[in-house]
C-alpha positions in Angstrom: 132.9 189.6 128.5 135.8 191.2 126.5 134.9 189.2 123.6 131.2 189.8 123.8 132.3 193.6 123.5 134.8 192.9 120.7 132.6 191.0 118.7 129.6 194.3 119.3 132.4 196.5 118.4 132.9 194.2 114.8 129.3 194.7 114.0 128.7 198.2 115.0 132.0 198.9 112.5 130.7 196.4 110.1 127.0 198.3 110.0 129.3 201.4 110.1 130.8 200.4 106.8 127.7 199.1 104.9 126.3 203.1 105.9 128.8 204.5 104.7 129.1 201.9 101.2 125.3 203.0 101.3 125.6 206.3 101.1 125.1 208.1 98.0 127.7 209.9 96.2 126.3 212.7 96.8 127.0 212.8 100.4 130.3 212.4 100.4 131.6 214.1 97.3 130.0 217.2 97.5 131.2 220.5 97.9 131.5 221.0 102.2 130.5 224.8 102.5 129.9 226.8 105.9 129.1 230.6 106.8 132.0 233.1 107.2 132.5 235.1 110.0 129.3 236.7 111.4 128.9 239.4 114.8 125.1 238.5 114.6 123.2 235.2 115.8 120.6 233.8 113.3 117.4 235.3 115.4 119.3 238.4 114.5 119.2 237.4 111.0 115.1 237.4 111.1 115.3 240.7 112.4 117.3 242.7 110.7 115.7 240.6 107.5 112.2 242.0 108.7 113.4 245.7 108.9 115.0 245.4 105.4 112.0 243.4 104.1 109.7 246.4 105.6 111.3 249.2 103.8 112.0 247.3 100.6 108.0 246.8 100.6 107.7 250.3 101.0 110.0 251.3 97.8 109.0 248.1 95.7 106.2 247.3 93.4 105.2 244.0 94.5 102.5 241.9 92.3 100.4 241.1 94.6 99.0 238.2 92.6 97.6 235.9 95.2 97.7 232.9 92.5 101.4 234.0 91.7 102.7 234.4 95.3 101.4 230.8 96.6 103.2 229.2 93.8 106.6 231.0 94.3 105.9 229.8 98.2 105.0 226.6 97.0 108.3 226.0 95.2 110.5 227.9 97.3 109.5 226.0 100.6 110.1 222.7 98.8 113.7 223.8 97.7 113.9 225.8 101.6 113.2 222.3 103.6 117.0 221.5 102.0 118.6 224.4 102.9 121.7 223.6 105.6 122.0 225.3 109.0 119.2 227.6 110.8 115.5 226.9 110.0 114.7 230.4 108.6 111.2 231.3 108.0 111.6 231.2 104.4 108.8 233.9 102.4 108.5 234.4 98.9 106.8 237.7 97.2 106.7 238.5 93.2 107.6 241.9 92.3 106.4 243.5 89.2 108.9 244.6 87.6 110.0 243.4 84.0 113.6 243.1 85.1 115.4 239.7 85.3 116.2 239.9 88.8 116.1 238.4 92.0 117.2 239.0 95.8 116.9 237.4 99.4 117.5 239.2 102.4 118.9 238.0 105.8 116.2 235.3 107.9 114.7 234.2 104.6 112.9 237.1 102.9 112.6 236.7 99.2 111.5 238.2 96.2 111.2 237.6 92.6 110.7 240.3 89.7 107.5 238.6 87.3 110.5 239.6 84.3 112.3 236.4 85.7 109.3 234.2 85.4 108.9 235.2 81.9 112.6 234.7 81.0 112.9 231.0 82.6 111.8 228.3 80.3 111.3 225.7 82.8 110.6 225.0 86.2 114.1 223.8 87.0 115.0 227.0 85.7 113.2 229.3 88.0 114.0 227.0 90.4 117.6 227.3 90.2 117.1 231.1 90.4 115.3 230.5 93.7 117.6 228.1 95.2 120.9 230.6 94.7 118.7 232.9 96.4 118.1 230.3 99.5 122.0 229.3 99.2 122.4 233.1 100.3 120.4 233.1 103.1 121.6 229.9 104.1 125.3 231.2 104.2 124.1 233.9 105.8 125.9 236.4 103.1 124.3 239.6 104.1 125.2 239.0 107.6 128.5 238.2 106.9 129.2 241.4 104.9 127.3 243.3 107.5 129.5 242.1 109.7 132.8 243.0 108.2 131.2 246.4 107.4 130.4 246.7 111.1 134.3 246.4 111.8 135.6 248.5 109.4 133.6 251.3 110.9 133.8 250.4 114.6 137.2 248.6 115.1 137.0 248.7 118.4 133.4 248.5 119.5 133.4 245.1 119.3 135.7 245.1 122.5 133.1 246.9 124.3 130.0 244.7 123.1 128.5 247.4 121.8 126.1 244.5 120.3 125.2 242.8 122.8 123.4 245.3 125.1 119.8 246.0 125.5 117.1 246.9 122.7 117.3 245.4 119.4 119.9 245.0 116.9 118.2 247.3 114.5 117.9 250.2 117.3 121.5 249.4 118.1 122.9 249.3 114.5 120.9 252.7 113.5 122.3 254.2 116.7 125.6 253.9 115.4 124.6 255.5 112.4 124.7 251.9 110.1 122.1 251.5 107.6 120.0 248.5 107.8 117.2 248.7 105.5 116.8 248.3 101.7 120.2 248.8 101.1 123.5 247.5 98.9 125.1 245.3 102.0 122.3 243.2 102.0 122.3 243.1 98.0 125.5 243.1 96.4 128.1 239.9 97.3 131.5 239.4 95.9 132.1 237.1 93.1 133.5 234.2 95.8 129.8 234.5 97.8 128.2 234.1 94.4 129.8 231.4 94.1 129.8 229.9 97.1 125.4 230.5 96.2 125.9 228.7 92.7 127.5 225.6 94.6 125.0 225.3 97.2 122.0 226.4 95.4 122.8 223.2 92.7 123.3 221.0 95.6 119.7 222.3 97.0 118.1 221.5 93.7 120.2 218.1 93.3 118.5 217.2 96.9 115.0 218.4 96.3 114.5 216.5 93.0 115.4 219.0 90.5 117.4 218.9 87.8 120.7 220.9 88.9 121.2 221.7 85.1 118.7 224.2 85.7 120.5 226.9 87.4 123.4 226.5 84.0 120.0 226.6 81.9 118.8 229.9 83.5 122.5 231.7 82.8 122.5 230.1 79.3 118.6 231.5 78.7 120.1 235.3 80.4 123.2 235.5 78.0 121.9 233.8 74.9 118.0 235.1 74.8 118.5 238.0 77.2 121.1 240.1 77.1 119.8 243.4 77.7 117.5 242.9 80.4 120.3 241.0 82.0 122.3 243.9 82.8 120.6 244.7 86.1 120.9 240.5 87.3 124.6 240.6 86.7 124.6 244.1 88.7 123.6 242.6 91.7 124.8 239.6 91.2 128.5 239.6 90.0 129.5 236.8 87.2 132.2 234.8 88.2 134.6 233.2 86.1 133.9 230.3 84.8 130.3 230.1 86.9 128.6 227.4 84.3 132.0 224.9 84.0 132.0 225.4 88.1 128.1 224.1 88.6 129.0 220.9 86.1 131.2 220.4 88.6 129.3 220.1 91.1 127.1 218.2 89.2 129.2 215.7 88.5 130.3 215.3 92.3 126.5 214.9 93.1 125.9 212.0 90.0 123.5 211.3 88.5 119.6 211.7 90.1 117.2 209.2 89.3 114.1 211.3 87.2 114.8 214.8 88.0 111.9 216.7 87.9 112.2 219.6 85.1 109.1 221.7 84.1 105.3 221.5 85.6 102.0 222.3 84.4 101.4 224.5 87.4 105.0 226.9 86.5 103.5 227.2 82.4 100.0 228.2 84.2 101.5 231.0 86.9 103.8 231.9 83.9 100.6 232.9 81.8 98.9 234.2 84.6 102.1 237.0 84.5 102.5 237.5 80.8 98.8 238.8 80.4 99.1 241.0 84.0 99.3 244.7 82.3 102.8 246.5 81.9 104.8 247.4 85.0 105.1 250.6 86.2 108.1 252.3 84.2 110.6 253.1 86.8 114.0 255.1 86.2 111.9 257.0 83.5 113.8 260.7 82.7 112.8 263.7 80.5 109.1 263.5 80.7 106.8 265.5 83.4 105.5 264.1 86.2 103.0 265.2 88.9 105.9 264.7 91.6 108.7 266.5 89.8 109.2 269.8 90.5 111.4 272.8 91.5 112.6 272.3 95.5 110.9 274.9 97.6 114.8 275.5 99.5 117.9 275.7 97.8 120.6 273.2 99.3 121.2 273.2 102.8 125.4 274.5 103.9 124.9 271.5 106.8 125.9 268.1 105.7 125.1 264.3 107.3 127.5 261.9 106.0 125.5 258.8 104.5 128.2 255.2 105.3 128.0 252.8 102.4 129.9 250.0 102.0 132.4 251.0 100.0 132.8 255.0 100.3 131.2 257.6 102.5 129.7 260.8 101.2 128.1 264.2 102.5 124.8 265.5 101.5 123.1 268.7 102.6 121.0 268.1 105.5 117.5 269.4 104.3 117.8 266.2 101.8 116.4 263.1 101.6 118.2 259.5 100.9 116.1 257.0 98.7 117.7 254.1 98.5 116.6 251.5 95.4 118.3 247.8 95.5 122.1 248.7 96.1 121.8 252.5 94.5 121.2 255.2 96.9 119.4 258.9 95.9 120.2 262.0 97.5 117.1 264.5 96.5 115.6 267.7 97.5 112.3 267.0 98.6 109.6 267.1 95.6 113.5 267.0 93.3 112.9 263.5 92.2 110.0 261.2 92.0 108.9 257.3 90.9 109.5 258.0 87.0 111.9 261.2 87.2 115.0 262.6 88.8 115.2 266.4 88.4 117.3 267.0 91.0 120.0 265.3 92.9 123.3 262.9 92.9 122.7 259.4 92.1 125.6 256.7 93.7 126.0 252.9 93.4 129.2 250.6 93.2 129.1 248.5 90.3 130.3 245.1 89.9 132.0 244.3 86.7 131.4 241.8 84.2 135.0 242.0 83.4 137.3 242.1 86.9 140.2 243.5 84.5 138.3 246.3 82.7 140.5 249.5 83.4 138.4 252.7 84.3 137.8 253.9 80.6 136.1 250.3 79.7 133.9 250.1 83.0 133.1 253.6 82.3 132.2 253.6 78.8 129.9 250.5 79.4 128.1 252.3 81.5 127.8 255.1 79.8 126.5 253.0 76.9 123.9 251.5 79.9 122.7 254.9 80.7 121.9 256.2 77.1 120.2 252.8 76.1 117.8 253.5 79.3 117.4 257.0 78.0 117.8 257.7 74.7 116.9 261.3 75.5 120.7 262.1 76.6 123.7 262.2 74.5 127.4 262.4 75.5 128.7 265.9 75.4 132.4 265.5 76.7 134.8 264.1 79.0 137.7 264.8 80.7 140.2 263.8 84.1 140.0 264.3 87.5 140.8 262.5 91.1 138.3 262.0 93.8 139.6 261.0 97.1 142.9 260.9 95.7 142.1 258.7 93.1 142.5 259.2 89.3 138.4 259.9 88.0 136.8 260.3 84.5 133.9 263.2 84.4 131.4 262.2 81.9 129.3 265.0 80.6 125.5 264.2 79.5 122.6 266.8 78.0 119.5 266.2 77.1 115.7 267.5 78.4 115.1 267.8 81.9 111.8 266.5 83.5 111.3 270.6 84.4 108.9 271.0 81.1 111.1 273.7 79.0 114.3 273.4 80.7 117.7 271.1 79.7 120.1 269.6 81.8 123.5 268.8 81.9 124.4 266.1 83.7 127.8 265.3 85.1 128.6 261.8 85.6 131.9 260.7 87.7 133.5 257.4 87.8 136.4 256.0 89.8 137.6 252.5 89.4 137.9 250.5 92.4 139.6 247.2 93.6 136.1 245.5 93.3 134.0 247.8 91.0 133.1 251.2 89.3 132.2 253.9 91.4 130.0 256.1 89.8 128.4 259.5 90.8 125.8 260.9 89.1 124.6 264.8 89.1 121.4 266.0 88.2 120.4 269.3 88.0 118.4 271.5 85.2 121.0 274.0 83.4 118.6 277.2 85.0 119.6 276.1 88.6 123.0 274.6 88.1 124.5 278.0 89.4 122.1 277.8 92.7 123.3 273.8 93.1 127.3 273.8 92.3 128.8 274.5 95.7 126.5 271.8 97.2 127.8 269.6 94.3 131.3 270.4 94.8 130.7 269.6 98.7 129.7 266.8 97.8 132.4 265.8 95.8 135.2 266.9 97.9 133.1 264.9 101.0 133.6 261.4 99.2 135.8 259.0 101.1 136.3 255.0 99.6 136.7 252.6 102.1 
């Protein structure tokens, strides 16, 4: 009997080791990534992915290109199937906008601007683009930051389960005054999540077929053939050091993969199908009238809410609204700022840097340089110093034409350079209603506190 078992034991071990022999590669060099901490379950994910994909709809332009959407669902379900951990129900939705960009929300939600089908040359390309967005959602990086968010605010709520009672998350999370719709903790990762998103997304391609050089391809075709409309991809999506030499790497853990598929007839077809859509709505558009631009019926409320981002808080007067656009949020009057024109208001964002070790001048005069290309209108008026929260702050002065037909503006545009980023703070009012908006501005101000 005991040598019966022995010699079962002897084979089970030897079939063991031919497996393993077996195995590819692949398998066992590659890159062994897993989440970060996270408060939320994955069927939390999928809803707080559904209340962020619901107001992003709402602010977007999506195509709506039946023939354009099926392919990106297509494509991106054959890269999802690949995708580690939870089985998310994976969507995929063009937005037209002639942007190079790209973003996925918690539980699977994804969209693509048509500018990044244009600016891929191959399928592998737009594929790669696709499966860093998967890698995210796999990872579970909105979550994750959502998470840490949730603790810096509420230390000691998680004692108390304060997630875990009734209703759902999203009720639960608003309730505590946490934003969870279209907003920058879903959007903006750190340089190590990026890259965490490279890694994975090349091992996704690697596994569905693709070539994995296409997600090195698509950064070469941004810097090399796209540099301008690339500013708003590397916004949202921090560039690491060294991101290319890190996918080779991975590349060469994986080995090499027996015909990789590269290019399609069907991605050339949908990639025709969007050049000859007509233009995009211009968004961001200032010192021309529109219909939805005007003068706000009430001058600024005394009574401030406090809006929580991720990185700073900030006061705005009560009786205005909060738009918030990808990872920049709008504080407006009501009929102060519309699709094509900001009259009125304060416009706030972190910005990741291309450059970790630009001091605050540097950041600040690239984006000042960002700002004037987008609107050639404006012109740099003067500078000087200040501190915000403490902290040492450059005050940018802008003028040009406001969208109030007659009227200029001068803008004023603040900047504070943090561990991670740029600040900025952006003020718009036209120069005959500056006097009627300058205590609200200085509240505002003096209400900022970084994180």
């Amino acid at each position: 009997m005991h040598q019966r078992q022995s010699s079962f034991a002897r084979q089970v071990l030897s079939l063991a080791l031919i497996l393993l022999l077996a195995a590819p590669a692949a398998l066992a060099d590659r890159t062994r990534l897993k989440p970060g901490f996270n408060l939320f379950s994955a069927q939390q994910d999928i809803e707080l992915g559904q209340a962020a994909a619901r107001d992003a709809e709402r602010q977007l332009p999506l195509l709506n290109v039946p023939e354009v959407d099926a392919y990106l669902n297509r494509l991106g379900r054959r890269l999802a199937q690949f995708a580690p951990g939870h089985n998310y129900p994976y969507q995929f939705k063009g937005v037209n906008q002639d942007e190079i960009n790209a973003f996925a929300l918690p539980g699977g939600f994804l969209y693509l601007n048509r500018g990044t089908i244009d600016a891929a040359n191959t399928e592998a390309e737009l594929a790669g683009v696709m499966a860093h967005e998967i890698a995210h959602v796999s990872l579970r990086h909105g979550t994750n930051q959502l998470s840490k968010a949730y603790i810096a605010q509420f230390p000691l709520a998680i004692l108390g389960g304060a997630l875990g009672g009734g209703g759902g998350v999203v009720e639960q999370l608003v309730g505590l005054g946490i934003q969870v719709g279209f907003t920058s903790v879903f959007l903006k990762f750190s340089r190590t999540a990026e890259t965490q998103a490279d890694v994975l997304g090349t091992q996704i391609l690697w596994d569905a077929g693709y070539d994995p050089q296409g997600l090195i391809g698509f950064f070469d075709t941004l810097q090399k053939r796209h540099p301008q409309r690339s500013i708003e991809f590397f916004s949202s999506h921090p560039n690491p050091e060294n991101r290319q030499e890190r996918i080779g790497e991975e590349i060469e853990r994986l080995g090499p993969l027996q015909n990789p598929r590269r290019d399609s007839e069907d991605f050339h077809a949908i990639q025709e199908i969007v050049r000859q859509l007509p233009p995009p709505p211009k968004r961001g558009q200032r010192g021309s009238q529109t219909p939805q631009v005007g003068r706000p019926a009430e001058a600024p409320s005394r009574r401030f809410h406090n809006y929580r981002h991720r990185d700073f808080v900030i006061g705005f007067p009560d009786n205005w609204e909060v738009h918030e656009a990808g990872t920049r949020v709008l504080f407006a009057p009501p009929g102060g700022a519309g699709e094509q024109a900001i009259a009125y208001g304060v416009l706030v964002d972190v910005l990741d840097l291309d450059d970790p070790r630009a001091s605050l001048e540097e950041a600040t005069e690239h984006l000042v340089r960002q700002i004037l290309q987008a609107d050639p209108n404006l012109r740099e008026v003067g500078h000087q110093r200040g501190r915000i929260d403490g902290r040492r702050a450059l005050i940018t002065q802008l003028r040009g034409p406001s969208p109030i037909q007659g009227d200029q503006e001068t803008d004023y545009l603040f900047t504070v350079r943090l561990r991670e980023g740029l600040f900025f703070a952006l003020f718009i009012v036209p120069e005959s209603d500056s006097g009627q908006y300058q205590a609200a501005f200085q509240q505002m101000l003096n209400s900022i506190r970084f994180r």
